[in-house]
Steps between C-alpha positions, in 0.01 A plus 500: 500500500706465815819680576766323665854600616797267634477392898739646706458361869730798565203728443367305780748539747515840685733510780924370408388250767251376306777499209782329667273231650398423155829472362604314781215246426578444130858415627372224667348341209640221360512665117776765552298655188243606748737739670648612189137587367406662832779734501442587137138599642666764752726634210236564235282624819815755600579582140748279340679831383594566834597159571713540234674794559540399888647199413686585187341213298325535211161512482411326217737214651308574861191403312601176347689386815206551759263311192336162622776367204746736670830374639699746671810510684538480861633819474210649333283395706709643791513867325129518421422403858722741649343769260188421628587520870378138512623250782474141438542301811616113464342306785 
């Protein structure tokens, strides 16, 4: 029998170059969920704990919101980035 575990392209990505240019990528998309999803990848990656108490959210909430059915706030999405040191640049 074969063991699997979830992909995490986070796992993938080393330096917060790497990160940010990834993020900023998903932006681009034309689904806004793939940004959403992609940042949700960074926050289980950093420990959505953390996330949580950096941003003052809670974490089960964190977890639904950065979901592929998630639907967060602007202002969400603002705090989690922040408490990831994350830039997203809008070119």
């Amino acid at each position: 029998m074969t063991k699997t575990s979830p992909y995490n392209p986070f796992d993938y990505l080393v330096t917060k170059e790497e990160k940010n240019q990834y993020l900023n990528e998903a932006y681009m998309d034309d689904d806004p969920r793939v940004f959403v999803v992609a940042l949700g990848h960074l926050a289980r990656k950093t420990g959505m704990g953390k996330v949580a108490k950096r941003t003052g959210l809670n974490r089960e909430s964190l977890y639904k919101s950065l979901s592929a059915d998630g639907n967060p706030h602007f202002t969400t999405i603002s705090k989690v980035s922040k408490a990831l040191g994350c830039k997203v640049s809008i070119y």
